[in-house]
C-alpha positions, 0 to 999 in steps of 0.5 A: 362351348356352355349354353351361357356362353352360346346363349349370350353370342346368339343374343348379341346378334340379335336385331333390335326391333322397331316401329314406324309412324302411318305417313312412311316413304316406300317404294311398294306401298299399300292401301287397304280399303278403297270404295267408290259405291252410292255417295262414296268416292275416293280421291288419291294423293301420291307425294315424291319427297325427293329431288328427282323424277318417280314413277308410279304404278298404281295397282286396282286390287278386287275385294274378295279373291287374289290379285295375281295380275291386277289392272294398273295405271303408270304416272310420272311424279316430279320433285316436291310434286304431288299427284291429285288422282280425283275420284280415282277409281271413276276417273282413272281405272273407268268404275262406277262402282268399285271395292277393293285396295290400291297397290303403289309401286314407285321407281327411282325413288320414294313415295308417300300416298294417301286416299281420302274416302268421302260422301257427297249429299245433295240435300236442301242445304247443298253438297256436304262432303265427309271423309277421312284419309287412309294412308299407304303403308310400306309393304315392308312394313305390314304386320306379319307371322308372329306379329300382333297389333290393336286397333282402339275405338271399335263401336257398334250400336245406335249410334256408331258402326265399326268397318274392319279392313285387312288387304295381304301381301303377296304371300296372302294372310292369316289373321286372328281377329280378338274383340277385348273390352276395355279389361283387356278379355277377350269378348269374341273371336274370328279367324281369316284367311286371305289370298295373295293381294286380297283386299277384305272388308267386314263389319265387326258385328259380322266379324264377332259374334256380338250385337253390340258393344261400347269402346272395344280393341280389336287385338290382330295377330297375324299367324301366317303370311303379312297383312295391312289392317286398319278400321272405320268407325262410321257415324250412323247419322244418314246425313252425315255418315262420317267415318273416323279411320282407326289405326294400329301400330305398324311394324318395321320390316326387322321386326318381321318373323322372317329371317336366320336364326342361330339356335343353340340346344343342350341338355341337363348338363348344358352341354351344347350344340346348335344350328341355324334355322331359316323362316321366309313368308312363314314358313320354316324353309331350312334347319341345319343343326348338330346333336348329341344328348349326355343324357342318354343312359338307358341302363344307369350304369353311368356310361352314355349309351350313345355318344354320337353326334347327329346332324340334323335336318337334312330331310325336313320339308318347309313348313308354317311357323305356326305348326311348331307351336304344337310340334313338328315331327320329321325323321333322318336316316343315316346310311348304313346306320339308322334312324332318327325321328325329331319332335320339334316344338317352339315358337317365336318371341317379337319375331326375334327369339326362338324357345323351344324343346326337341325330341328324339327317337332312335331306330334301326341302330346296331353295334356300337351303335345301338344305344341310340335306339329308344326315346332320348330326354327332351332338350331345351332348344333356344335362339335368336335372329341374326338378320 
């Protein structure tokens, strides 16, 4: 088969990707910041949509370090019901002081949740209460490996303070925060990496290396792992203190790097072999594939050096889709034969394509074989997702 023909199958079979609204039914659902600290509180709402009976388990996730076997509390939902969890971490979880993340896992149905975070001030005037509301986003939903997304409105100065909240999934996160200004340059940058369920927060003066600045985007790439990213832009009035929740678009879960690939790779006279590849929590897991390179003629006499069709990939080791980017070396031995040492390089395109080069050193042939020996030309290495 020529590369148009293998191109445009692997295309064919690739998933469009989509993008959901914040307020989403799931079934694992995540909250990334929560705080109950001086006037703050929280309050926490669980509606069930639908005509049968949920259950909710809802996870207390500690800020600043992993979350392998989080404190929780079990709730029954009923139809059209909704749960009203007030000053849920005092109430429900026994903390006068808290920061952390909520975990929202629902059984024999779907679920949307919501927390509102408001301040209680008792002044001359009474009680004045501010807030606003940070909706649970579907876990299948986070932004994750390859995934980029921009949160608007980031203020820091006199008036305003911006919050930045990140909490990761259960594979943990890495991700690159950009600070741009309103020409879309890149002011600042910071990188940060999270454990399993680890809920983060940081002021974004804090974060970048800038004192202050008017109407900057946070640009968020997610380069291991998945993760739920929102900010807080805090009025810096102390009787006021009001927030304004600032959200990024979410991804689907088909948008999720993760998945099987169908590759093709082909030389300069297309033609083609291929594979397939697999990527689970960011990481390569498996490549399978055939090669064989025309354009392997060491001694220009016109007859290809080594004709031989390789399989490939057998004795990789997973590794983190971000290594590609500047190239993953990994070798196979062919018993009774020789060696073949690969380089390959490519990175991912909206966590649905592939596009890339492999290179390849042989060793150790003899005989027949022995014009497999050396460097081969580079080849191009293309492809797309099929689940």
């Amino acid at each position: 088969m020529n590369r148009r023909a293998i191109i445009l199958a692997v295309l064919a079979a690739v998933i469009a990707a989509s993008s959901v609204s914040a307020i989403t039914p799931g079934d694992d659902l995540l909250i990334a910041g929560a705080a109950r600290s001086g006037p703050w509180v929280a309050d926490l709402l669980i509606n069930n949509p639908g005509t049968s009976n949920v259950t909710v388990e809802v996870f207390w996730l500690e800020r600043g370090q992993a979350n392998n076997n989080p404190v929780s509390e079990t709730y029954a939902v009923g139809p059209d019901a909704t749960l009203v969890l007030t000053d849920v971490m005092k109430e429900e979880f026994g903390m006068d002081t808290a920061t952390g993340a909520f975990r929202i896992v629902a059984t024999g149905g779907v679920v949307t949740a919501n927390l509102i975070a408001y301040a209680v001030i008792d002044d001359a005037d009474g009680y004045r209460t501010f807030g606003s509301g940070f909706e649970a986003i579907p876990a299948s939903s986070a932004t994750s490996t390859g995934q980029t997304t921009n949160l608007m409105g980031m203020v820091a100065n006199s008036a305003f303070r911006t919050n930045l909240f990140a909490l990761a999934g259960a594979n943990g996160a890495t991700v690159k925060f950009d600070l741009l200004d309103t020409d879309g340059d890149v002011v600042d940058t910071s990188t940060v990496t999270l454990k399993n369920y680890e809920p983060w927060l940081r002021n974004v003066t804090k974060l970048w290396d800038v004192a202050s600045f008017d109407d900057g985007t946070a640009q968020v790439r997610v380069t291991a792992g998945s993760a739920v990213v929102l900010g807080s832009k805090i009025d810096s009035n102390k009787k006021s203190t009001d927030p304004t929740t600032l959200e990024p678009a979410f991804g689907a879960g088909a948008a999720s790097a993760d998945g099987t690939y169908q590759f093709a790779i082909y030389d300069s006279a297309l033609f083609a072999t291929g594979g397939f590849l697999e990527i689970f929590g960011g990481d390569v897991e498996t490549i399978w594939g055939t090669y064989n390179n025309y354009d392997k003629d060491e001694d220009s006499d016109g007859i290809e050096d080594c004709d031989v069709v390789f399989q490939w990939g057998d004795y990789f080791e997973p590794t983190a889709v971000e290594d590609f980017a500047t190239g993953v070396q990994f070798t196979d031995t062919y018993a009774g034969s020789g060696d073949m040492t690969w380089t390959l390089t490519f990175t991912v395109s909206d966590n649905m394509s592939i596009s890339g080069s492999i290179s390849a050193v042989g060793s150790g042939f003899s005989g027949d074989n022995d014009g497999c020996n050396g460097t081969f030309p580079p080849m191009v290495f293309e492809g797309g997702k099929t689940n």
